[in-house]
N, C-alpha and C positions, 0 to 999 in steps of 0.2 A: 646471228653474228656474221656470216659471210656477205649479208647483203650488206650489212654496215662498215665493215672491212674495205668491202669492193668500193663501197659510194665514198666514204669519209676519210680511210687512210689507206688510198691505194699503194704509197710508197712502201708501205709495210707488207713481208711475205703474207698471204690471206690464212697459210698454217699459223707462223708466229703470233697474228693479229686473232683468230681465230682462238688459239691456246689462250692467248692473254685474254680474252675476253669469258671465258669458262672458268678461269683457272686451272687450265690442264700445267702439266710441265710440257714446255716447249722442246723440240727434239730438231730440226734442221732437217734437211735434204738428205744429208750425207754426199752431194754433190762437191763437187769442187769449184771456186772461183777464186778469183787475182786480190789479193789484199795491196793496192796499191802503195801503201803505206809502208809495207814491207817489202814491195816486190817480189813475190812468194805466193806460190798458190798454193790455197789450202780448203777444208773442207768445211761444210756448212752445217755445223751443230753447235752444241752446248754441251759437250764431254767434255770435259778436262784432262779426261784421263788417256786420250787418243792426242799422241804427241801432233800428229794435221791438224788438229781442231783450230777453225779461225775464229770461233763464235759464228752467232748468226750472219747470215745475207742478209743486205736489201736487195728488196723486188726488185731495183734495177740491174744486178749483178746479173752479166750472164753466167750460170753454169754450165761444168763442164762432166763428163760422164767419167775421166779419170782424169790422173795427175798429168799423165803426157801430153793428153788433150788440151787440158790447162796452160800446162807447161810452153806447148807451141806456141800460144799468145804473146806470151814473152821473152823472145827468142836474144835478146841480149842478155837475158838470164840462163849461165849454164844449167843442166840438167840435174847436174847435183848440186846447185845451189836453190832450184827454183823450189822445194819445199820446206818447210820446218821442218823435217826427219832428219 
């Protein structure tokens, strides 16, 4: 599955692309990156139940190790605006 992943849909996380191909449940980074759409950083999983939850990344998304790290990205975004918490 990873070779095909890597060769066929490198746009897709190689976890996500790898899960989906087993049928595992897919679970995210838990990383943080920029949902442009929102302007908000937020975290890379499939919990609902984790008020950060962005859904999944694409591959192209950089991650970030926390929200401030994140957050500096987008600095016309105040600090307490740049998450969904």
């Amino acid at each position: 599955a990873a070779a095909c992943c890597k060769e066929k849909l490198s746009w897709i996380t190689s976890t996500t692309c790898e899960s989906h191909s087993m049928l595992l449940p897919v679970v995210g980074t838990s990383l943080w990156y920029i949902d442009w759409s929102l302007q908000k950083c937020v975290k890379d999983c499939a919990d609902s139940s984790d008020v950060n939850c962005g859904g999944l990344a694409n591959q192209y998304d950089p991650k970030y190790s926390s929200s401030t790290e994140c957050c500096d990205r987008i600095r016309y975004v105040g600090p307490r605006e740049c998450t969904l918490e």
